[in-house]
Every structure is written in structure tokens, then in C-alpha cells.
Wavefront OBJ file of the C-alpha trace (Angstrom):
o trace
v 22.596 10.223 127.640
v 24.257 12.761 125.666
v 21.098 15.127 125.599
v 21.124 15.400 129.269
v 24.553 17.334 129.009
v 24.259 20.452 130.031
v 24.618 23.507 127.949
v 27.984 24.602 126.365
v 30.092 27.197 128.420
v 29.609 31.095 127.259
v 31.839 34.070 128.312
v 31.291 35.857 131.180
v 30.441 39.821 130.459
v 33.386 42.008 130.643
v 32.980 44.939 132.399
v 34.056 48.083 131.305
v 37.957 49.006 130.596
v 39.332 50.841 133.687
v 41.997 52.551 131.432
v 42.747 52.967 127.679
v 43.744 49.993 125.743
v 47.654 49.910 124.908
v 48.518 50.436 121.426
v 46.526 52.033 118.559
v 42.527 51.575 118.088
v 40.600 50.620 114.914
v 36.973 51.405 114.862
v 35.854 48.059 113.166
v 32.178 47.534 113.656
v 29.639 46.410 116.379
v 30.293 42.863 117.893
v 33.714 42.023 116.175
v 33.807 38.223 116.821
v 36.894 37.010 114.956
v 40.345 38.162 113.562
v 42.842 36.522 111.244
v 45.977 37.991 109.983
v 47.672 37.441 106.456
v 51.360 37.815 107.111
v 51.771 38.000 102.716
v 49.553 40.859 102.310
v 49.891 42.589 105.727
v 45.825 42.559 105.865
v 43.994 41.986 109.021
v 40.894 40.243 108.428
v 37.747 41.251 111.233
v 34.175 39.378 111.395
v 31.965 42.204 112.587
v 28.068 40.632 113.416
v 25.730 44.460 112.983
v 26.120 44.782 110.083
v 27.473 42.163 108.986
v 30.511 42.593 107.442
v 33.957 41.207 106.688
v 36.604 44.271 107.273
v 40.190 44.530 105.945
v 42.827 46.705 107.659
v 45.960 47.305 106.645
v 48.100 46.055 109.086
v 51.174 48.544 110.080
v 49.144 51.838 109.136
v 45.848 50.560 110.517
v 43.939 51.772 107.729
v 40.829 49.635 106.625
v 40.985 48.844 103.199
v 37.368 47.486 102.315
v 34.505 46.114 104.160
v 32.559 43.332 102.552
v 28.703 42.963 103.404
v 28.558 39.182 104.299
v 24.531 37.507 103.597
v 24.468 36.559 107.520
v 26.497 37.742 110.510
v 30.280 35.349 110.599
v 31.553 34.048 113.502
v 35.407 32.649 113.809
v 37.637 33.077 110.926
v 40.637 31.338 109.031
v 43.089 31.240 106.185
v 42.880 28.776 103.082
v 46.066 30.380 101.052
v 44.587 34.255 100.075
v 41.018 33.462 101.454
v 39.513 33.831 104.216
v 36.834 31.239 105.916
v 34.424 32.615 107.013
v 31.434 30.676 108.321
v 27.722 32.226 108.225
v 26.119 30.203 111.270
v 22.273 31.949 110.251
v 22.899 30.882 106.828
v 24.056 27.210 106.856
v 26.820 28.590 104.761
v 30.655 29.195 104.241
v 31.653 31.982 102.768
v 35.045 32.035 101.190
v 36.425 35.926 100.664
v 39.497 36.825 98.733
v 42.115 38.917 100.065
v 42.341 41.711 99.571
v 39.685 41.881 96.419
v 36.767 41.240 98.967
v 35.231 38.215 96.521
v 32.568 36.170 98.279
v 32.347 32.560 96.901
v 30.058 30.428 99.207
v 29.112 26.605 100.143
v 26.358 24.469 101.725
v 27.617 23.410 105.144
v 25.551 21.799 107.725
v 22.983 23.377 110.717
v 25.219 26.583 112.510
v 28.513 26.294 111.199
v 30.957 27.833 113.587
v 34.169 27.312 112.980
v 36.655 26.465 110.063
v 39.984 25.166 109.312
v 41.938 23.997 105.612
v 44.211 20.802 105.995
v 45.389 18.854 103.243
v 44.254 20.116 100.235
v 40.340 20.459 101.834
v 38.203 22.753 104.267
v 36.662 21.325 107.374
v 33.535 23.125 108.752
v 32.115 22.792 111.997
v 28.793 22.110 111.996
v 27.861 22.679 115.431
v 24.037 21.747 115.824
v 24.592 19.427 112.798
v 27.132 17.549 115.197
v 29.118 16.932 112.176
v 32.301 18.104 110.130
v 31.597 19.609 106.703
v 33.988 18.337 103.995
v 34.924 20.793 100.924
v 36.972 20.337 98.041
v 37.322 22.906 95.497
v 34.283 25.016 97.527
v 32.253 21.851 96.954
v 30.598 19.757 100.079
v 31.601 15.661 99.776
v 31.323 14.451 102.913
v 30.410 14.908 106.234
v 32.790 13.795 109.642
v 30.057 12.826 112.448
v 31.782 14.333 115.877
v 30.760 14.320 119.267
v 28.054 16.923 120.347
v 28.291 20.198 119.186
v 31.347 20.743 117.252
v 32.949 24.493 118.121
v 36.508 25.301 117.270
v 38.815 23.172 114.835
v 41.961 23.660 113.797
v 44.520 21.766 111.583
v 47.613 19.788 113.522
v 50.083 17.468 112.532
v 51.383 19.956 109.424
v 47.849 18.963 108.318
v 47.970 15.921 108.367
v 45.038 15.579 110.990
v 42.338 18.026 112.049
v 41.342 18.679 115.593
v 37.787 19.325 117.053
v 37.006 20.118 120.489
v 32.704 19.235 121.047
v 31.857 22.200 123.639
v 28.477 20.276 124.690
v 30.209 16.672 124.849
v 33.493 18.111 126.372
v 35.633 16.311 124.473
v 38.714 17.180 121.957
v 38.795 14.756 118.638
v 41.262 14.267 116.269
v 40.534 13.319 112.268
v 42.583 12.047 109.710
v 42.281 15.066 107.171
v 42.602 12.752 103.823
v 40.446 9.714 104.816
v 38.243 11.336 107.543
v 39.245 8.390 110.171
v 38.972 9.242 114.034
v 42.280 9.351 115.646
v 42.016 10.061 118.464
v 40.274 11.426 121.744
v 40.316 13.063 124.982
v 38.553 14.837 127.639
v 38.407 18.676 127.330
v 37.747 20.221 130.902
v 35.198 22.134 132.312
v 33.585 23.677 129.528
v 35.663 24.065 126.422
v 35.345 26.561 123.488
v 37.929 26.827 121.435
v 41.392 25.447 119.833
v 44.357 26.492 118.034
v 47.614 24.660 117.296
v 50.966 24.985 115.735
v 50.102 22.605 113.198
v 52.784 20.478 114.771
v 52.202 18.061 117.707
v 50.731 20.338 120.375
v 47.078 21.409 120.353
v 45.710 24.020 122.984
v 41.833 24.409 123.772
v 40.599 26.917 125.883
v 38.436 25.968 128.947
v 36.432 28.828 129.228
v 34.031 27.204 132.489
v 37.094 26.174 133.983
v 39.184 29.174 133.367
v 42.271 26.928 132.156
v 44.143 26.446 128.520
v 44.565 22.776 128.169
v 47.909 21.900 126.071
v 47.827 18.412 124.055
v 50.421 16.762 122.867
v 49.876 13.798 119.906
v 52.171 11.704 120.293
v 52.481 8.669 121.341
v 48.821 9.329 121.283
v 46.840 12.638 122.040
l 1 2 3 4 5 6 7 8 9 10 11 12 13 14 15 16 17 18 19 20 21 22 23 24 25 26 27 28 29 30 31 32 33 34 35 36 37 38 39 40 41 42 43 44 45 46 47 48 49 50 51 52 53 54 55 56 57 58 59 60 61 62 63 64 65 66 67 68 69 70 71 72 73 74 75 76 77 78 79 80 81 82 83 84 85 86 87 88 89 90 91 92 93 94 95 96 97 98 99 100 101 102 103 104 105 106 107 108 109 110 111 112 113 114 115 116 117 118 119 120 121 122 123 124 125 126 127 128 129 130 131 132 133 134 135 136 137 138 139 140 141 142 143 144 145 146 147 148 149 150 151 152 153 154 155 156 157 158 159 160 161 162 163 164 165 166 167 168 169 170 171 172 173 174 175 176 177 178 179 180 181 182 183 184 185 186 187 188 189 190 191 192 193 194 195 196 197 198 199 200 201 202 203 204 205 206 207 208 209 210 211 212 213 214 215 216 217 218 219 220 221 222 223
């Protein structure tokens, strides 16, 4: 049964940098765990977890430009337009911040959101002990996507049209129809996946972390 799955994959420890990192260093915060970029503004947005924070830098000087407290430590970030996503798995919430004002408006999601992605007009939240996709319009829950176990990374495909989720306890990669919330499609996901990004087109890549691979999807004639 699906509870006898064994756990989800976690990264191995990195051990420490034999030589200095190429390029120029930002001193963000303890534990950064996400970063997305906002090619409009030129703003780098980083989820630090101690404290918890949401930090701006200016992009081509560097700089940081604000730090927003966030009510629980965030985990992966995206853009919705001139907000960032920002889910708070402690809190059950996510947190929507402006860029680059730093306003925090926030939702109900389900149990540990991890991950989220805007397609079509919404914002899907993984919910990943919830085993479900949280469904907002206008910052406003109205419905939830059941997915396979433990929902981790999602990520809009298909010029959001559809809406990808790979299940890092399951093992599996699922795609959604992002206006009627309809399963597409689905597929094995290697070793022990964590992650996915795509080019909003018709190729998806996941990350095996276990298996030390990047799986490449394509969606057509199916995925």
C-alpha cells in the first residue's frame, strides 16, 4: 500500500567549499532555501529559514533592498506577475509578497505547503502532507486537487495551460488541467524525486535527487 513507501529522498550534506565561489557573494541569511528572479524589476527574491525572512537584492549591484519578516520559515518560491509565492510549510499558509514594497497578503492552504506555481489566472499550492493541490483565486482557497502522496515541487507547463506535480513519496510526476482541475496525465519519476521546473512549453524536467539524474518529459503525444 501506499503507506509502506518509503520515505521521500533528502540531499546529501555538502561538504565544505574547497575554493571560493566564482562571482560576487551576498550575505543573505542562515539556511537560504529558495531564489526567484524578477527580470522587470531586476530584484532577486531569497527565502532565508533563521529568521525567517523574505530578502530582496538588487540584482546587477547586489545590494539588498529590504528584508521582510515572514510569520513561519518559507520554503521554495515563485512569481504570480509582481508577487512572490511564498509558501509557510509551519503555518499552513501562503504568503503572497509584493515586489519590491515587501507587502505580505496571506491564504489558508492545506497541511505543509511546499511548493507553488500560478497558471491560468489561479495559484496552485502543494500541500505536501495534505496530499493535495491548493486552489486560489484572487488569494482565496476554492478547491483542492487530490495528488498522489506527498506533493513537492509544481510548476506550470503547457503556457499554463496544465500544471505539473511530481509526488516525492509516491514517485510519480502528474499533470492537471489548470482551469478544470482534471488529471492529465502520469508517469513514473525515478529514484527519489524532488523537484520540477519547465519552460512552460512541452518539456518538464524533475530532479531525481536518490538517483542522481534530471528526468526530461515531453507532453505530447502524451507525457
Amino acid at each position: 500500500g501506499r503507506d509502506e513507501l518509503p520515505p521521500a529522498a533528502e540531499p546529501a550534506s555538502s561538504p565544505p567549499p574547497e575554493a571560493e565561489p566564482a562571482g560576487r557573494i551576498v550575505q543573505v541569511g542562515f539556511k537560504p532555501e529558495g531564489v526567484v528572479a524578477d527580470p522587470i524589476a531586476g530584484i532577486f527574491a531569497v527565502s532565508v529559514r533563521e529568521p525567517a525572512e523574505l530578502v530582496l537584492v538588487e540584482g546587477e549591484a547586489g545590494a539588498i533592498v529590504r528584508r521582510v519578516p515572514l510569520p513561519e520559515p518559507p520554503r521554495h518560491l515563485a512569481f504570480d506577475g509582481d508577487r512572490v509565492l511564498v509558501p509557510a510549510e509551519d503555518a499552513d499558509l501562503l504568503l503572497r509578497v509584493s515586489v519590491p514594497g515587501g507587502r505580505v497578503a496571506a491564504a489558508l492552504a492545506g497541511r505543509e505547503p511546499h511548493d507553488a506555481a500560478a497558471a491560468a489566472g489561479r495559484v496552485f499550492v502543494a500541500d505536501e502532507f495534505a496530499h493535495t493541490l491548493t486552489v486560489l483565486e484572487q488569494g482565496e482557497a476554492v478547491s483542492t486537487i487530490r495528488t498522489a502522496l506527498q506533493p513537492g515541487g509544481v510548476t506550470p507547463l503547457d503556457r499554463g495551460r496544465q500544471i505539473a506535480v511530481v509526488s516525492v513519496r509516491e514517485r510519480v510526476v502528474e499533470t492537471f488541467d489548470a482551469a478544470t482541475g482534471e488529471r492529465t496525465g502520469r508517469a513514473p519519476a525515478g529514484v527519489g524525486p524532488t523537484h520540477a521546473v519547465s519552460d512552460n512549453g512541452d518539456y518538464l524536467f524533475v530532479t531525481d535527487t536518490a538517483g542522481g539524474a534530471l528526468l526530461v518529459y515531453h507532453l505530447r503525444p502524451k507525457l
